[in-house]
N, C-alpha and C positions, 0 to 999 in steps of 0.2 A: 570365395572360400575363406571362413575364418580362420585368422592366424592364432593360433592354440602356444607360441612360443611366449614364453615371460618378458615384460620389459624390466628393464632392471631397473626403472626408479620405481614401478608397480613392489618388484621388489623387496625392493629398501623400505619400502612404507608398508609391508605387510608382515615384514622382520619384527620394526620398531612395533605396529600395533599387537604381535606374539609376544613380545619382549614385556610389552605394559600386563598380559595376562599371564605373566610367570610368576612364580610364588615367591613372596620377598624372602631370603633367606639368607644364611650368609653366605653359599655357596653363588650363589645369582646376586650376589653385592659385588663379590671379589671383583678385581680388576681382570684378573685371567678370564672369568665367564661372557666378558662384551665382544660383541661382533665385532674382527680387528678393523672394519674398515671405517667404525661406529667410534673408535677409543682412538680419543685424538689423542691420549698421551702416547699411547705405543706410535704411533702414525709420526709422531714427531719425534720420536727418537733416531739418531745418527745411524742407526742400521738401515733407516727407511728412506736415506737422502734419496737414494737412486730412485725407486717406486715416487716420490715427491713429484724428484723432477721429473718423471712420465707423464706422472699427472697433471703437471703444468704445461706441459707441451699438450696433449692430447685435450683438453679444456676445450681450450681457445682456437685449436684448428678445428675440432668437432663442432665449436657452434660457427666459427664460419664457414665452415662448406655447409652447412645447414640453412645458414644465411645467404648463399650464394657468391661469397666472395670469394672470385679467382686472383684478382689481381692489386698491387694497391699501390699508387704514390708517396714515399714518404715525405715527413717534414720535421728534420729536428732544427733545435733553435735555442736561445739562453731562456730559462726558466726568469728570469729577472726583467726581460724585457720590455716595457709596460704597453698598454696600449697609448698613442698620442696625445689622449684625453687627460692622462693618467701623470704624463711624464713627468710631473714636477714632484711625484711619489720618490724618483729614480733615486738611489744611493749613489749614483755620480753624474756630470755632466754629460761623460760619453753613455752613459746608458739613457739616457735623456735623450741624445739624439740620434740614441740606435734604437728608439720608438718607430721611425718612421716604416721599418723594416716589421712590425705589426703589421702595422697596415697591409704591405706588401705580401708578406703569409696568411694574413685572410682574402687576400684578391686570387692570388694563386689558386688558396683550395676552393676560393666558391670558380674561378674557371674550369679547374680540372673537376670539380662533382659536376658542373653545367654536363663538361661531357659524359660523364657516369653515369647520369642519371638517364642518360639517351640510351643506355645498354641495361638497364635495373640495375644499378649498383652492383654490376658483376664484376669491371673490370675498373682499375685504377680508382679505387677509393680511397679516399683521402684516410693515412693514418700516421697519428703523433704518438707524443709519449702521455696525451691524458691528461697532462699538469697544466699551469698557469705559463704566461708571456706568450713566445711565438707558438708553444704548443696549442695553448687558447686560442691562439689566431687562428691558426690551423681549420680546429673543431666550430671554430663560429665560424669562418666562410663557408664551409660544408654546410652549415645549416643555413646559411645567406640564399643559398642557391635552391634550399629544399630539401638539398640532399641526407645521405646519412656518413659517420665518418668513424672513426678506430679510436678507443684510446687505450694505450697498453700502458696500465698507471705500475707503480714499482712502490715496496713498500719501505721506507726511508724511514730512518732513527727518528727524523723531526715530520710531525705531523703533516700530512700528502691527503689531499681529495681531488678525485677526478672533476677538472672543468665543468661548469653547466651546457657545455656547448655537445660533449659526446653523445653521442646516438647509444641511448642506454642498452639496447640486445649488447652493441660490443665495445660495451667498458669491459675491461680486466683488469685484474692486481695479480703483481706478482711479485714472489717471493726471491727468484733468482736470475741476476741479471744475463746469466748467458741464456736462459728460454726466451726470456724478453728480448733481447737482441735477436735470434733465432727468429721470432714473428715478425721484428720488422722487417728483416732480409728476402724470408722465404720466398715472398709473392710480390717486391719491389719492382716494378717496372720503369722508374725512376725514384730518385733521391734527388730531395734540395736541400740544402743545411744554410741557417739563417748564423746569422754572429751570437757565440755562446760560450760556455765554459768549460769547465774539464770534462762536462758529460758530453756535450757537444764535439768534440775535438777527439774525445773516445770513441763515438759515432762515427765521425769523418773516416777517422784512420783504420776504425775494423773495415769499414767498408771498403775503401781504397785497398787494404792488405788483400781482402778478400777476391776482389776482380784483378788485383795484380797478380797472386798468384794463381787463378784459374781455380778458385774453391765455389767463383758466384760468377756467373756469366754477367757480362757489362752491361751495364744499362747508364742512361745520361746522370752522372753527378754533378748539381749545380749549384756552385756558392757565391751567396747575394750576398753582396758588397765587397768588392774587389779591394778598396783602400782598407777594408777593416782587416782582411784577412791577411792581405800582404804586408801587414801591420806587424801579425802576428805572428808568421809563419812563413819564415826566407825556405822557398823551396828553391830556389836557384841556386841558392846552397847548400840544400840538401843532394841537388843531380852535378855539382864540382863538385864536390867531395867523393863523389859515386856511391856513394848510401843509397841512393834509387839512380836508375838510368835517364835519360832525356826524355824515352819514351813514356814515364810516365808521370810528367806532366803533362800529357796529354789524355790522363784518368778522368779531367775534372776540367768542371769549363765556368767564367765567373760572368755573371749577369747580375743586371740592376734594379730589375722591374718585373712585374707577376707574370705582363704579356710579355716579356722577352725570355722568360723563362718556359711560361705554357708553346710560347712559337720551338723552341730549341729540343721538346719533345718531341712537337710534332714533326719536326726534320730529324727525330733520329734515325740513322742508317742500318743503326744495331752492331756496327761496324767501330764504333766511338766518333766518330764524324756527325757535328751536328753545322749546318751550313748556318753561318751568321754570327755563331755563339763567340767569345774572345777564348781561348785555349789559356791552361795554365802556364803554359811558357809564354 
C-alpha cells in the first residue's frame, strides 16, 4: 500500500523550492516572512534556548536508533595525550609518559568493537568525545578492529575537528554540554576514563554522582592507571572526612591494561562486583 503521508525532509525541500518561486518583494524579503525553522536568526535567539536544546538531544538519538545502536562503552581521557610515536610533541614529561595509556585506549576499543561487531554494532559501541589524544585512541581502535565508533565532538572557543578515526554517520557537534553529557550516559554499559584534565575529572565525577545517587543505574567504571590517579585525587580523604561514605569507593575499580579492563566487563555482576578488578578502596 502506498504510504500518501509527507516526509518532512521531502518537505523542507519543497518549502525552499516554493519559496525560490515567490515574488521578490519587500514583503517576501522581510525577516518576518521566512519559514521559522529556515531563519537561523530567529532559531538563535535566547527565547529559542529550550526548542535548541530539543533539538540536540533528538538529532543524535534519531539517527542512532536508525543506526541500530542500543548500547555503548565509553572512553574519556586528556585531550593532550599523544600517541607513543608522537610523545616527544608532549608539553611536559608526564604527559610524555602518560602516552603509553594511547596505546592502551586503542587496544581497549578495537577489543570491545571485536565484540560489537559479533552483534552489528548494536550493543557496546565504542563512544568518545570525537577530539584528539585518548579520544583518538578510542576512535582508531574501533576502526583497528573494522568496526564503527561515536564521536560526540563539542563546539569550543578555540578551533575543535572531529578525529579521522570517527565512523562519519555518527560524528555529532554540539552546542551544549549538558545534551552531550546526556549521550554519553544514556546507553553506557560501561565507562573507562584514561588520565586527563578538568573535562576528564568533570566526566568522572558526573558519573560517579550519577550511580551514587541512583539517577543512572551502575554499570563497571574503570580508571587506567592507579598511581596517576591517586596522584590526583586522595579519596581516602574524601570517605574520613565523610563527604562520601566507604561504600563508595567501591563506584570505581582501577586497572592497568586493555585486557584487564575488557576481562573486568565481562565479570560484571551488575551488582558493582567485578571478580579480579583492584577496588577503589
Amino acid at each position: 500500500m502506498k504510504d500518501d503521508r509527507k516526509h518532512p525532509l521531502r518537505d523542507s525541500h519543497q518549502d525552499r523550492e516554493q519559496a525560490h518561486k515567490t515574488p521578490d518583494t519587500a514583503q517576501t524579503r522581510a525577516p518576518a516572512y521566512r519559514l521559522a525553522y529556515d531563519d537561523q536568526e530567529f532559531m538563535c535567539r535566547d527565547e529559542l534556548r529550550p526548542v535548541r536544546l530539543q533539538l540536540e538531544l533528538l538529532k543524535p538519538e534519531m539517527l542512532m536508533q536508525e543506526y541500530g545502536v542500543e548500547s555503548t562503552v565509553v572512553l574519556f581521557g586528556g585531550a593532550r595525550i599523544p600517541e607513543p610515536a608522537k610523545k616527544d610533541t608532549a608539553r611536559t614529561e608526564t604527559l610524555a609518559n602518560l602516552s603509553k595509556y594511547y596505546d592502551e585506549a586503542r587496544e581497549f576499543a578495537r577489543l570491545i568493537t571485536l565484540e560489537s561487531k559479533q552483534n552489528g554494532h548494536k550493543e557496546n559501541v565504542v563512544v568518545t568525545g570525537g577530539g584528539p589524544g585518548v579520544m583518538e585512541a578510542g576512535n582508531r581502535g574501533a576502526q583497528d578492529a573494522g568496526g564503527v565508533s561515536i564521536g560526540l565532538n563539542i563546539v569550543l572557543p578555540h578551533e575543535q575537528a572531529p578525529n579521522e578515526y570517527v565512523t562519519p554517520d555518527l560524528c555529532f557537534n554540539f552546542h551544549y554540554f549538558a545534551i552531550r553529557k546526556m549521550h554519553f550516559l544514556m546507553r553506557a554499559e560501561a565507562i573507562a576514563i584514561f588520565p586527563g584534565g578538568f573535562g576528564t575529572m568533570d566526566e568522572l565525577f558526573e558519573s560517579l554522582t550519577l550511580i551514587q545517587t541512583g539517577r543512572m543505574k551502575r554499570v563497571p567504571i574503570l580508571l587506567f592507571g592507579r598511581d596517576f590517579w591517586e596522584g590526583i585525587i586522595n579519596w581516602k580523604a574524601l570517605a574520613d572526612a565523610g563527604t562520601i561514605s566507604d561504600e563508595d569507593l567501591d563506584l570505581f575499580r582501577y586497572v592497568e591494561t586493555a585486557q584487564e579492563a575488557v576481562n573486568a566487563i565481562a565479570d560484571w555482576d551488575g551488582k558493582g562486583e567485578i571478580r579480579g578488578a583492584i577496588p577503589g578502596r
